[in-house]
N, C-alpha and C positions, 0 to 999 in steps of 0.2 A: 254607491252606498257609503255612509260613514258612519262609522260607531262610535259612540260617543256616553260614557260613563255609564255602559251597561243599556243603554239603548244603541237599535239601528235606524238610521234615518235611508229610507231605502227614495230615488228619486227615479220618474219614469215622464216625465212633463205629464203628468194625473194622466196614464193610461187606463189605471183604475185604483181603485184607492188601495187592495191591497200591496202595489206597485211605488206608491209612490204615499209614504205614510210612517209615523214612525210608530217603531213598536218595541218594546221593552223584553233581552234578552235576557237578562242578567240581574245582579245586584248592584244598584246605585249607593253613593257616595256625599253625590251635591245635592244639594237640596230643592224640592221638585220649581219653588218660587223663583230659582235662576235658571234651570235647564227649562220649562216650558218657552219663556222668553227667548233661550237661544234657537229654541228649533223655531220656531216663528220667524226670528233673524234671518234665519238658513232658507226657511222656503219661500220667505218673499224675493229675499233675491233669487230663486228659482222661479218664481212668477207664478205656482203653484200655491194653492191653500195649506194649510198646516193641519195633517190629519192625523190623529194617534189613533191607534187599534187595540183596544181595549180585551183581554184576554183574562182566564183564570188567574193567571201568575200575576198581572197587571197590579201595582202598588191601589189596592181601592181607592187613599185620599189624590192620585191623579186623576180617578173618573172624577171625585168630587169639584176637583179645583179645575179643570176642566169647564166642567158644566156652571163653577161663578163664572170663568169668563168670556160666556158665551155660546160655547161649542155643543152644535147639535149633534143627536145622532145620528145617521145616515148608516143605511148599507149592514144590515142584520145576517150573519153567516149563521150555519149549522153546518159542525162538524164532522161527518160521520166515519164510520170504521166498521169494516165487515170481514170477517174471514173467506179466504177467497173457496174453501170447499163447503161450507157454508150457502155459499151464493150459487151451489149446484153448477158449477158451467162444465159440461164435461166439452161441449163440443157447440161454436155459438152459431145461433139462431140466424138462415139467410137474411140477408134484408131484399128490399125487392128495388133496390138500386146496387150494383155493384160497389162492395167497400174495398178499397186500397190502403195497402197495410205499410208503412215504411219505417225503418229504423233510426230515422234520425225525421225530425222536422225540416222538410225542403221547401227552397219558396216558391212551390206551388200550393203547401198546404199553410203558408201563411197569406195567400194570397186570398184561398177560398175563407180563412181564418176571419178575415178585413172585411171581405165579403160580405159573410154571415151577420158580422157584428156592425154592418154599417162605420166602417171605419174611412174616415176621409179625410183627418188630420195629417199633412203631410209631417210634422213632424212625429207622427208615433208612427208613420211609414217609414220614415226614413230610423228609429233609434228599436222599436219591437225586434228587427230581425238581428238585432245584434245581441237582445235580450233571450231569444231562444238560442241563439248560436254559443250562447254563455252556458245553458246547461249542461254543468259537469258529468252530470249520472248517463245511461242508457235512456233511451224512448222508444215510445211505438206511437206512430203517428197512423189516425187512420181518418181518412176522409171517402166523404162518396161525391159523383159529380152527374147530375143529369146530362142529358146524351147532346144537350147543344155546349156542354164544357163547361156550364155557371157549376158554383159549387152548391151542394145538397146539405150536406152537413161533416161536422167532423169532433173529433175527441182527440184525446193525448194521455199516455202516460206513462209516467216516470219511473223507472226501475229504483229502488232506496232502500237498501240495503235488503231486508228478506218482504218490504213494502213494495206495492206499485200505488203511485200517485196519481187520481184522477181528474186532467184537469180538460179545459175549453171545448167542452161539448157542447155544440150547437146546431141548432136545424132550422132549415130554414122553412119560413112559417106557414108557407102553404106544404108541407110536408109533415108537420107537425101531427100527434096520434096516427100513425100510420107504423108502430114500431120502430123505426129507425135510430130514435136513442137508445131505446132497449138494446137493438142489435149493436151498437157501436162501444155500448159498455157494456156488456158480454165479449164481444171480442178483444176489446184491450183488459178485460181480465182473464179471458182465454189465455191470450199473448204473456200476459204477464207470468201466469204460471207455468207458461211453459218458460219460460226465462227463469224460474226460480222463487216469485213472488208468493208468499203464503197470504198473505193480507193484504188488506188495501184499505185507502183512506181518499176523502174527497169533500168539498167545503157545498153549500149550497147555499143560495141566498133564503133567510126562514120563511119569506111569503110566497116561496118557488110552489105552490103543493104541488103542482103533477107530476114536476122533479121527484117529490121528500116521496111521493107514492111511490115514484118508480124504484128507487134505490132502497124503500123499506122492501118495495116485494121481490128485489134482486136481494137483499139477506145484509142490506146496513142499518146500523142504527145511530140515533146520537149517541155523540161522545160529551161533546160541548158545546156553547155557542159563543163566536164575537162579535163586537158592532164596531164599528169606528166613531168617531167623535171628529167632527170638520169645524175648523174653526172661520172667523167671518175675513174673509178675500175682497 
């Protein structure tokens, strides 16, 4: 990552865009017609496309200037936030696969992680696991594994100050409607509050619906939405 006059330019060799993308933390200085140009600089020689992430806070005339020169949108988030007594979890729900619950991310649940998501790039084999081994805060990793060892599905989330973070839930697709994301995000808000978490938060892509159903009828709702903006590679 490098920060750079009130933006981050975060890089991941495009793991995913919000990975590797720049996004606007702060209050700028220079003026958006020389800093666009330099972060383009920055991620060709990354070999990476030039993607901003466009948020509430985001300066509006960089969507504008943005979009003269070129840059699509791609990749629509909704942001949701739910209190965690709210989402009723006194006690979560079996699933009908064994879930495994561990306190740090180990490389076996980034293995089933890669798995899941069809990951085959060796180079985001070889740079991700150094990227979960970077999170500062607490975790609860939980994964399930069908009985010949493949993985099933899994979730993650981040203990953040009186938050848990909801993130890489995924199932695999012949598993799919069978409750098992239900149960995996019920137990890491389980987990969470018993850790301390009152609330919790968690991003979804907007054309996800069976996702945005799930997490409306677990007790989220939006907050906001972002998109990113990719520029042409």
């Amino acid at each position: 990552m490098q920060v750079y006059d009130g933006w981050i330019l975060r890089y991941s060799a495009f793991y995913t865009h919000r990975t590797n993308c720049v996004e606007q933390i702060g209050a700028s200085i220079l003026p958006l017609e020389e800093k666009v140009p330099f972060c383009e600089r920055i991620y060709d020689r990354w070999r990476t496309p030039c993607i901003f992430k466009i948020s509430p806070i985001t300066d509006p005339a960089l969507d504008l200037l943005l979009d003269r020169r070129g840059y699509r949108i791609e990749h629509r988030v909704i942001n949701m936030v739910a209190e965690i007594n709210v989402c009723g979890v006194r006690k979560p729900p079996a699933a009908f696969i064994p879930l495994t619950i561990e306190r740090r991310v180990s490389p076996s649940w980034i293995d089933g992680l890669f798995s899941l998501k069809g990951t085959s790039d060796p180079v985001h084999k070889k740079i991700v696991p150094g990227m979960y081994a970077a999170i500062p805060m607490d975790e609860i990793a939980v994964s399930a594994r069908l009985p010949d060892g493949s993985a099933g599905a899994s979730g993650l989330g981040i203990l953040d100050r009186d938050f848990i973070g909801i993130y890489a839930i995924h199932v695999r697709e012949s598993l799919r409607r069978r409750g098992l994301a239900e149960a995996i995000l019920k137990t890491l808000l389980f987990e969470g509050a018993r850790a301390g978490a009152k609330k919790a938060y968690l991003q979804v892509v907007a054309d996800n619906a069976p996702a945005k159903a799930l997490y409306r009828k677990t007790g989220f709702r939006s907050a906001y939405a972002d998109w990113f903006r990719v520029g042409p590679f």
